[in-house]
C-alpha positions as CSV (number, residue, x, y, z in Angstrom):
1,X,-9.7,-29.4,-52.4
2,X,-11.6,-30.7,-49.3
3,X,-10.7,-33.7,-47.4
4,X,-11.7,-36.4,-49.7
5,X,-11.6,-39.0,-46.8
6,X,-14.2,-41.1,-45.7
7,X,-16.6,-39.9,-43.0
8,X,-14.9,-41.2,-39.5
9,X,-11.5,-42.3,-41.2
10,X,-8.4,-40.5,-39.4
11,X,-7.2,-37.2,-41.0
12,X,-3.6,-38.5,-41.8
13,X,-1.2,-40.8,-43.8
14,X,-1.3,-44.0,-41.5
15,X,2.0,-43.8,-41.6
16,X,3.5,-47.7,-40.1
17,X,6.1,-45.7,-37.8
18,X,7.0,-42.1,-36.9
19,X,10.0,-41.9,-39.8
20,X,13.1,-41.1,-37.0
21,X,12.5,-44.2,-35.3
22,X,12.5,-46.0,-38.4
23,X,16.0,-44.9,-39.2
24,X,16.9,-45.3,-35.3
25,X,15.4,-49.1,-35.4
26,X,18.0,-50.3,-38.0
27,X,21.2,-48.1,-36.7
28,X,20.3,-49.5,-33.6
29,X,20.6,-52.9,-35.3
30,X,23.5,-52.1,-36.9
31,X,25.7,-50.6,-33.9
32,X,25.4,-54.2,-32.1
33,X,26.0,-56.2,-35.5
34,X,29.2,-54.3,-35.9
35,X,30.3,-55.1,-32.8
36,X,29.3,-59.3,-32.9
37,X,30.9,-59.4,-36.4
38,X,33.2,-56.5,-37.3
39,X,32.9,-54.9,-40.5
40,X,35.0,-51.7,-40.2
41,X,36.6,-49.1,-41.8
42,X,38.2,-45.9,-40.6
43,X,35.7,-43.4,-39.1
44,X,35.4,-40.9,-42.1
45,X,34.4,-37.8,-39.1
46,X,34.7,-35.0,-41.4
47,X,32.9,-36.6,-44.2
48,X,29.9,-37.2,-41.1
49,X,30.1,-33.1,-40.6
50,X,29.6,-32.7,-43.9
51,X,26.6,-34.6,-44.0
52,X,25.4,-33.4,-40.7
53,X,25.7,-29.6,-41.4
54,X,23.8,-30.1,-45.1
55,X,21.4,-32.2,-43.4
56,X,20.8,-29.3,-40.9
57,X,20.5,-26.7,-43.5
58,X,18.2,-28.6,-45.6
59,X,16.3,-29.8,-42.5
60,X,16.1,-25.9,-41.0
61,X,14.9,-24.7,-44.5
62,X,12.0,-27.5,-44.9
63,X,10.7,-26.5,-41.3
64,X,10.5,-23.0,-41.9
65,X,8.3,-24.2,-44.9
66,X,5.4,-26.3,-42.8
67,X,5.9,-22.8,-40.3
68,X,4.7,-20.6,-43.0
69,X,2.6,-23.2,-44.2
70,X,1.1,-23.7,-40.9
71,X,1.1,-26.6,-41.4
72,X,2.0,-29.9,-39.4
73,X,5.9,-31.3,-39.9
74,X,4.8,-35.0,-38.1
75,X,3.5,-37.2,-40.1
76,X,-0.1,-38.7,-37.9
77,X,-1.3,-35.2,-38.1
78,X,-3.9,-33.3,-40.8
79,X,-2.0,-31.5,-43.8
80,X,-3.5,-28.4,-44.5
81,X,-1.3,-27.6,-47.4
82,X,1.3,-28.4,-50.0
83,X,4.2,-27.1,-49.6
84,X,6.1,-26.2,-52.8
85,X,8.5,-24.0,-51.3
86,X,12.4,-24.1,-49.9
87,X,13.6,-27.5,-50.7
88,X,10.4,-28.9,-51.1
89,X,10.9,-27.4,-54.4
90,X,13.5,-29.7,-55.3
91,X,12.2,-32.7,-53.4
92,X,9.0,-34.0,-52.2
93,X,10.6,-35.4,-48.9
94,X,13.6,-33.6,-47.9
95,X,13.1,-34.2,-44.4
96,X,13.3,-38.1,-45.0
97,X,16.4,-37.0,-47.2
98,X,17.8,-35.1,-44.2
99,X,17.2,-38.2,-42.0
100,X,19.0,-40.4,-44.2
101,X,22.1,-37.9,-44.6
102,X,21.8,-38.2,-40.6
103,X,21.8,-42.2,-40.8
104,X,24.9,-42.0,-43.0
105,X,26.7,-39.7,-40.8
106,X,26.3,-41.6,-37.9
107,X,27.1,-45.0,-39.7
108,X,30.5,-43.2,-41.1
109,X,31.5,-41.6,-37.4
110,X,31.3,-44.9,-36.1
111,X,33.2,-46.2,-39.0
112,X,30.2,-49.3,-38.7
113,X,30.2,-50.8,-42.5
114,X,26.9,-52.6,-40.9
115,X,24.7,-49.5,-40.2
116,X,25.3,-48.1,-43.2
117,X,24.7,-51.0,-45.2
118,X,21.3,-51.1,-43.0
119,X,20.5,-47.6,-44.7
120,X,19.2,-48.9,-47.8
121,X,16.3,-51.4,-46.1
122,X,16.2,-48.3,-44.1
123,X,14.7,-46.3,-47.1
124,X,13.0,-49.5,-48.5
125,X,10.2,-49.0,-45.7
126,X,10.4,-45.3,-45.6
127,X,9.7,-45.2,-49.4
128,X,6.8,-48.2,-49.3
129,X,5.7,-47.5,-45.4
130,X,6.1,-44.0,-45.0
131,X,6.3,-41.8,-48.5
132,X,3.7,-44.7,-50.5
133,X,0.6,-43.8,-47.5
134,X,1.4,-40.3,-47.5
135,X,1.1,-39.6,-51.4
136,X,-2.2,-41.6,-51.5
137,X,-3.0,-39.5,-48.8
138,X,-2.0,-36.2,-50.3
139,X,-3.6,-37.4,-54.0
140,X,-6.9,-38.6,-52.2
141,X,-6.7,-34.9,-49.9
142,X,-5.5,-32.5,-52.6
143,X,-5.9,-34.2,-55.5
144,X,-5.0,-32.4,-59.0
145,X,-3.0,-29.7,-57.1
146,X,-0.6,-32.2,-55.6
147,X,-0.3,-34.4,-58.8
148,X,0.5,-31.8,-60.3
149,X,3.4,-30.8,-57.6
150,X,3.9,-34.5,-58.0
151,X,4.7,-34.2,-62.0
152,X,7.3,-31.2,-60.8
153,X,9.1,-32.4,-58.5
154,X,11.4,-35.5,-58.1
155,X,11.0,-37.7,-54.7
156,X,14.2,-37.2,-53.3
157,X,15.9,-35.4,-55.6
């Protein structure tokens, strides 16, 4: 389907903040309120790994996706496809997924009960500022071909 958008209006989500910077804004929130008013636990290092290395993999995977898409991975550029491949099979957004597993890995190495408990507004405004502008995006872009990939596959997972 063509690009449904209005004559003029930008070819891209509108997106309120390039998504890494989202998830940097509140850790770097979080590092300095753990230090004011300490809220600790033991830094869990190898449970960070863990999340690291799955975040790589899945992160690697969905790349290689918008490659052979040829298609753009940042989000204030035109899509010129869907991608229904790799681990956008499984979930609509597992780059935002990948990020998160990052913010949690971080927040766990530092042993900082704050930035992890700043994850979940962290995925409040990547779910309603990020992943909410790009699916009316997509829907008003691709239409029945992406509600379609939209009735298959699960958000995040």
């Amino acid at each position: 389907m063509a690009n449904d958008n209005e004559p003029g209006k930008p070819d891209h989500p509108g997106v309120i903040a390039p998504p890494p910077l989202i998830y940097l804004g509140f850790l770097g929130v979080g590092y300095p309120l753990g230090s004011a008013w300490p809220l600790a636990f033991p830094p869990q290092r190898w449970l960070a790994l863990a999340l690291v290395g799955i975040g790589v993999i899945i992160a690697l995977a969905a790349i290689s996706q918008f490659r052979k898409a040829k298609t753009h991975v940042v989000p204030h550029k035109p899509t010129t496809a869907i991608i229904t491949g790799g681990p956008f099979a499984y979930s609509r957004n597992p780059l935002y997924l990948t990020l998160a597993l990052f913010h949690g890995a971080i927040a766990l190495a530092w042993g900082n009960v704050w930035a992890l408990l700043l994850l979940f507004p962290a995925l409040l405004v990547i779910r309603y500022g990020v992943i909410a502008r790009e699916e009316r995006y997509l829907e008003a872009k691709f239409g029945a071909e992406y509600l379609a990939y939209q009735g298959r596959v699960r958000r995040w997972l």
